[in-house]
DSSP file (Angstrom, degrees, kcal/mol; ACC not computed):
  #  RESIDUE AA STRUCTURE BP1 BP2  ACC     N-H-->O    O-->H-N    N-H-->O    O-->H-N    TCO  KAPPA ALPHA  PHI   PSI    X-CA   Y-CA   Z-CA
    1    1 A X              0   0    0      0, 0.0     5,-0.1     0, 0.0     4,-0.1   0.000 360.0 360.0 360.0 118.0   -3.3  -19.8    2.2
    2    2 A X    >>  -     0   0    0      2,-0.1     4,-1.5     3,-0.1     3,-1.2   0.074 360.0-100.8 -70.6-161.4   -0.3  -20.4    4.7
    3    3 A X  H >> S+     0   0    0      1,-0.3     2,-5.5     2,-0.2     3,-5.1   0.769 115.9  62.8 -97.0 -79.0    1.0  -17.2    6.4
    4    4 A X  H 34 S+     0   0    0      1,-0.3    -1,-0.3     2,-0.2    -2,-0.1   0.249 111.3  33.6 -31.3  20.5    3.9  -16.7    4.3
    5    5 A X  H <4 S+     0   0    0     -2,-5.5    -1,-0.3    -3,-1.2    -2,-0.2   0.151 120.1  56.8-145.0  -4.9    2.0  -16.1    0.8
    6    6 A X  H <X S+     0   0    0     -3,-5.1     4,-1.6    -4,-1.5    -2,-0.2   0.687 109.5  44.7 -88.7  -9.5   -0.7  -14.4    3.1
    7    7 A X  H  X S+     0   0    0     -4,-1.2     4,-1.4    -5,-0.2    -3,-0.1   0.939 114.6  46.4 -81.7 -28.7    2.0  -12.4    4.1
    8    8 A X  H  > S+     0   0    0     -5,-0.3     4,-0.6     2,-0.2    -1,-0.2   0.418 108.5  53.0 -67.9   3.2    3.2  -11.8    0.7
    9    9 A X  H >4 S+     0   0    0      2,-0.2     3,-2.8     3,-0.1     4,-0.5   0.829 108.7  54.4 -98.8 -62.8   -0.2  -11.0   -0.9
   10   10 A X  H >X S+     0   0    0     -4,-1.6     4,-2.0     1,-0.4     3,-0.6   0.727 107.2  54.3 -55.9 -31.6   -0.6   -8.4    2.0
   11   11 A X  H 3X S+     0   0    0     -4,-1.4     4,-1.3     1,-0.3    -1,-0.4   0.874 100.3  56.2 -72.7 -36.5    2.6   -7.0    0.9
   12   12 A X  H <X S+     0   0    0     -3,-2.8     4,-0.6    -4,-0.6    -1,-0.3   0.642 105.4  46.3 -75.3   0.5    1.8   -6.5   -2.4
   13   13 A X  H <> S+     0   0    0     -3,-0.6     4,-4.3    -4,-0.5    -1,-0.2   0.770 107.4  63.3 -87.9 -42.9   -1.2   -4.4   -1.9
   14   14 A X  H  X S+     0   0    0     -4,-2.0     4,-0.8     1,-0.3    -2,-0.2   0.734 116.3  32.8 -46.8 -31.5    1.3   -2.5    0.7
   15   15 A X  H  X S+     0   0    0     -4,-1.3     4,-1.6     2,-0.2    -1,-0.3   0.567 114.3  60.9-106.2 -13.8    3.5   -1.7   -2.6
   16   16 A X  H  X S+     0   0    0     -4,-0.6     4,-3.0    -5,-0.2    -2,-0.2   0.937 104.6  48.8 -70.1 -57.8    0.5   -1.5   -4.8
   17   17 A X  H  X S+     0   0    0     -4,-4.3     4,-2.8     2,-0.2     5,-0.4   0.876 108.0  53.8 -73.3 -30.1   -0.8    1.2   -2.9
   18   18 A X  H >X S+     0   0    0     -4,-0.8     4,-3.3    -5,-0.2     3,-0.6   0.974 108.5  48.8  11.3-106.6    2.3    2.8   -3.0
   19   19 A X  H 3X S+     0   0    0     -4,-1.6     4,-0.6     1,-0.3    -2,-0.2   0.840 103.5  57.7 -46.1 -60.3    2.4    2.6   -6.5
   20   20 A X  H >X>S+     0   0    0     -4,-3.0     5,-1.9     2,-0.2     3,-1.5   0.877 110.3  44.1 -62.5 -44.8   -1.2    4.0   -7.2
   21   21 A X  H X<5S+     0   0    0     -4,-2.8     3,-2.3    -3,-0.6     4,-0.3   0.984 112.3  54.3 -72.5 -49.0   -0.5    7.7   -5.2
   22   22 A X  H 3<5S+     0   0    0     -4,-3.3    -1,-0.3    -5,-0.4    -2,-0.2   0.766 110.4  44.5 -40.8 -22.9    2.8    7.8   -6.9
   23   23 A X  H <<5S-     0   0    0     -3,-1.5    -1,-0.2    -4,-0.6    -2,-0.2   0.506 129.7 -90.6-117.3 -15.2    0.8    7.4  -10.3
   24   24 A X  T <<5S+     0   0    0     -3,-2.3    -3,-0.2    -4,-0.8    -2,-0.1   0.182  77.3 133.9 143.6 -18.2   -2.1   10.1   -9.2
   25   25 A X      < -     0   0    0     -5,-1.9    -1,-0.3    -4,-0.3    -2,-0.1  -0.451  55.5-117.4 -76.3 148.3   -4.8    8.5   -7.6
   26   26 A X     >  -     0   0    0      1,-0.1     4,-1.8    -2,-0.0    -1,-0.1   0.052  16.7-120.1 -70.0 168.3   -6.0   10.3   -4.4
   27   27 A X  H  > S+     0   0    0      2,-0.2     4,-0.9     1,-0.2    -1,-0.1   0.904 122.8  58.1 -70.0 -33.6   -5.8    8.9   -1.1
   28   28 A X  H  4 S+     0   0    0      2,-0.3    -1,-0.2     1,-0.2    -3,-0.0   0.717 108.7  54.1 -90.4 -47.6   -9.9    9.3   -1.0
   29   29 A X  H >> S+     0   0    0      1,-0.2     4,-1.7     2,-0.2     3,-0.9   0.886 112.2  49.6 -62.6 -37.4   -9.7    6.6   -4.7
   30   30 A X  H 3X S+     0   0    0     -4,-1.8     4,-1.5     1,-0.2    -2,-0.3   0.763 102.0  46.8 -44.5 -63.7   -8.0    4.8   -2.7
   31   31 A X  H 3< S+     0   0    0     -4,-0.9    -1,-0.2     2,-0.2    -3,-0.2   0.139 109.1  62.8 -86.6  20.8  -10.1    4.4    0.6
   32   32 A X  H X> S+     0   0    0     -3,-0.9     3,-1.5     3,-0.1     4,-1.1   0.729 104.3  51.4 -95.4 -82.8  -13.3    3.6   -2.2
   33   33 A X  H >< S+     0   0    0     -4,-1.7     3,-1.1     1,-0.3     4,-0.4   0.659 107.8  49.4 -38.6 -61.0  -10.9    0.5   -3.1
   34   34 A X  G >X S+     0   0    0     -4,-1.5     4,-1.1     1,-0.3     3,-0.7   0.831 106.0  60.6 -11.1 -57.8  -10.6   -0.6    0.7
   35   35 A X  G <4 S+     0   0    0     -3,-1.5    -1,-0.3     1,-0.3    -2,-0.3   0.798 104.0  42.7 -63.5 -23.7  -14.1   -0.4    0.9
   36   36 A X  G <X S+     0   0    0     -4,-1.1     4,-0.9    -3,-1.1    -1,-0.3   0.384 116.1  52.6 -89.6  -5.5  -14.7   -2.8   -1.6
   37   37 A X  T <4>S+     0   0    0     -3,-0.7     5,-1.8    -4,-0.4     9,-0.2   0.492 110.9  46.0 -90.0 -26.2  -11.8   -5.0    0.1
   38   38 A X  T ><5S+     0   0    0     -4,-1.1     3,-1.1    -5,-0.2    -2,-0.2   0.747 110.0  57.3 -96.1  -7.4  -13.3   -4.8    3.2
   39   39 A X  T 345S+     0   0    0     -5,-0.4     2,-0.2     1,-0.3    -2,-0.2   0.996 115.8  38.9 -61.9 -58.9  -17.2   -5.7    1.3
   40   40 A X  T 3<5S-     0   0    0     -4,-0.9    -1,-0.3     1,-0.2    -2,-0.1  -0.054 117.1-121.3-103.5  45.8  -15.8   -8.8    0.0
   41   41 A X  T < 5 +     0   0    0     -3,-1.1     2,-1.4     1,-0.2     3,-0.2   0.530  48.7 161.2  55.5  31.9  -13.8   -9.7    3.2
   42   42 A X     >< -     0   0    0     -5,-1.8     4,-2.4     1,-0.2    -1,-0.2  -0.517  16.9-173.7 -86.1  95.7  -10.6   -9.8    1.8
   43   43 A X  H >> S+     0   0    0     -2,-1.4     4,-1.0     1,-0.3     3,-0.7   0.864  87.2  44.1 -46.7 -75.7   -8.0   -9.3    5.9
   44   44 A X  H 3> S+     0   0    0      1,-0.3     4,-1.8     2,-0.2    -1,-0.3   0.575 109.0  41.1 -69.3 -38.5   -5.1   -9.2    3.7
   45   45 A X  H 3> S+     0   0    0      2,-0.2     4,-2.1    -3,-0.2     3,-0.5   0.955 122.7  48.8 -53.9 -61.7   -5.4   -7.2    0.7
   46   46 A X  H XX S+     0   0    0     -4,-2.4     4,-1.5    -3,-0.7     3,-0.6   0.913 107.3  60.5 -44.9 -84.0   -7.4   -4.7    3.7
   47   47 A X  H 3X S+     0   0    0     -4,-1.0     4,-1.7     2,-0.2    -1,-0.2   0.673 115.5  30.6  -1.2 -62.3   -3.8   -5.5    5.9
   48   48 A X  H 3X S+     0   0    0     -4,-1.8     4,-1.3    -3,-0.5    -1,-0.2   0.982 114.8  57.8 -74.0 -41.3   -1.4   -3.7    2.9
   49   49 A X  H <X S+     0   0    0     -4,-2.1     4,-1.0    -3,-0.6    -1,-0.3   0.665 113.4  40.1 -76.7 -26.9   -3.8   -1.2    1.7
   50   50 A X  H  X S+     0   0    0     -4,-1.5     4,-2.4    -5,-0.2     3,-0.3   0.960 114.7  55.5 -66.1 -67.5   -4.0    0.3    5.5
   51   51 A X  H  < S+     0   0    0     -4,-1.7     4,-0.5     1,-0.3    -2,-0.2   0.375 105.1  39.8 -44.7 -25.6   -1.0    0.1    6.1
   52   52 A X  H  X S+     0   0    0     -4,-1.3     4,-2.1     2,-0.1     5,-0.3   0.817 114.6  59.3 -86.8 -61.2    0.5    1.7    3.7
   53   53 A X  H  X S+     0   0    0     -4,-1.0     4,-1.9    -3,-0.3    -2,-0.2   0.894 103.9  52.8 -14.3 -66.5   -2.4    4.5    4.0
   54   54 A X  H  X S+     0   0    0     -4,-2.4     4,-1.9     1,-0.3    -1,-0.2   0.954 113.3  45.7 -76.6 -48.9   -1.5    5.1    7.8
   55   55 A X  H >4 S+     0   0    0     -4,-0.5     3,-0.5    -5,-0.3    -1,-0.3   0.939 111.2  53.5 -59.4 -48.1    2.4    5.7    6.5
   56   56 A X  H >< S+     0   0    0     -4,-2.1     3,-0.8     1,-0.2    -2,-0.2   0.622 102.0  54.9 -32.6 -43.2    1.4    7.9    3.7
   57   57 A X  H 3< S+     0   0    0     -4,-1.9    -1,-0.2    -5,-0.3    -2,-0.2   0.807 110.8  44.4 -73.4 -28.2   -0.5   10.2    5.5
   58   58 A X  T << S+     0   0    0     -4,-1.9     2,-0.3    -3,-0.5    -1,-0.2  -0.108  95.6 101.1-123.9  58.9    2.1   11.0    7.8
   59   59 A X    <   -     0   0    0     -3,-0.8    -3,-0.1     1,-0.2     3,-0.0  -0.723  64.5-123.1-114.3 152.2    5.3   11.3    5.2
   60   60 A X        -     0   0    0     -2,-0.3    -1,-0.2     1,-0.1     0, 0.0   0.252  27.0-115.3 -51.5-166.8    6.9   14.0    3.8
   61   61 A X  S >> S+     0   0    0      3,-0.1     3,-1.1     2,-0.1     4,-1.0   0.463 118.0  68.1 -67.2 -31.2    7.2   14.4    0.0
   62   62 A X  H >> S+     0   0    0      1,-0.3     4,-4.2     2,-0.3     3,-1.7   0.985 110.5  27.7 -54.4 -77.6   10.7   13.9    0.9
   63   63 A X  H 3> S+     0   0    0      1,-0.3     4,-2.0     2,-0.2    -1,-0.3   0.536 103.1  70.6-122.6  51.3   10.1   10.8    1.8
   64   64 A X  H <> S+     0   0    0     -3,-1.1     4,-0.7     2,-0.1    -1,-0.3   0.665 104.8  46.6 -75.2 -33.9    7.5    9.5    0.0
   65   65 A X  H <X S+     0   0    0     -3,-1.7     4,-1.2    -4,-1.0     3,-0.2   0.796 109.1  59.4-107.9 -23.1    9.5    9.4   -3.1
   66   66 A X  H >X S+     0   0    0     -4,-4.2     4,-1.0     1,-0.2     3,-0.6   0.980 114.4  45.1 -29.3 -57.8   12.9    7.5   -0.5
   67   67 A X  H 3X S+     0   0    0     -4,-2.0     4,-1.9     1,-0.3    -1,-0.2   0.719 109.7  49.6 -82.9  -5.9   10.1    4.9   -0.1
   68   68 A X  H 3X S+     0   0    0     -4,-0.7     4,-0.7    -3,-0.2    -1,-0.3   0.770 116.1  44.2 -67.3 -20.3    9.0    4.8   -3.8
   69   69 A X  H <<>S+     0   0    0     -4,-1.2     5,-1.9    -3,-0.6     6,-1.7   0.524 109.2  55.1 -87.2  -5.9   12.4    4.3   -4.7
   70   70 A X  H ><5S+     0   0    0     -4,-1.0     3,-1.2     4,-0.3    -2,-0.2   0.780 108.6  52.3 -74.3 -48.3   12.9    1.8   -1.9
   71   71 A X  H 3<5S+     0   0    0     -4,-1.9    -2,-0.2     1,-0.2    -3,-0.1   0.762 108.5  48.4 -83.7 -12.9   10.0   -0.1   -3.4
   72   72 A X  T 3<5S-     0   0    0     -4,-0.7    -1,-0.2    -5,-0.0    -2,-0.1  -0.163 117.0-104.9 -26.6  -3.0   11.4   -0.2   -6.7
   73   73 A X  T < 5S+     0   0    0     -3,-1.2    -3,-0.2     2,-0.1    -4,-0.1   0.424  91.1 115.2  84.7  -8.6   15.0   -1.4   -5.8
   74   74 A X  S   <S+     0   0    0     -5,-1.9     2,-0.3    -8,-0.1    -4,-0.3   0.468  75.2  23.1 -99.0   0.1   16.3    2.1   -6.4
   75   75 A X        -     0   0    0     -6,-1.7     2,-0.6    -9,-0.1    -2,-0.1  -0.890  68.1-126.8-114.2 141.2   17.5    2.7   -2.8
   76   76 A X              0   0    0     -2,-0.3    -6,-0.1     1,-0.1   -10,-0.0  -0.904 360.0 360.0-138.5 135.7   18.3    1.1   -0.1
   77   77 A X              0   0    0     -2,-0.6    -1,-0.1    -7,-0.1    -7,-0.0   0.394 360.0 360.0 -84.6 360.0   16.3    2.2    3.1
């Protein structure tokens, strides 16, 4: 995988996870799913899915819902 589509994979996990606390799942379902990212050694999928974690923990609701609408086109950040 060249770095542009491993950077794009990584991203989608970045917006995936996103998308999964906006939809309910706990932070806690979340870091289960990591763990299993980090079992079968997937760097990039691990890459969004932190990353996105580390921002999440230290948002607002405020703007937690900017950047869901940010990720969604419905904003511009």
């Amino acid at each position: 995988m060249n770095t542009l589509s491993k950077e794009r994979y990584s991203e989608y996990f970045y917006k995936l996870t996103y998308n999964s606390v906006y939809e309910g799942n706990s932070l806690q379902e979340i870091n289960n799913i990591l763990k299993v990212y980090e079992e079968i050694e997937d760097y990039e999928a691990c890459a969004g899915i932190n990353k996105a974690l580390k921002e999440i923990k230290l948002m607002t609701l405020s703007e937690f819902i900017d950047k869901i609408n940010y990720i969604h086109g419905r904003l511009s950040h």
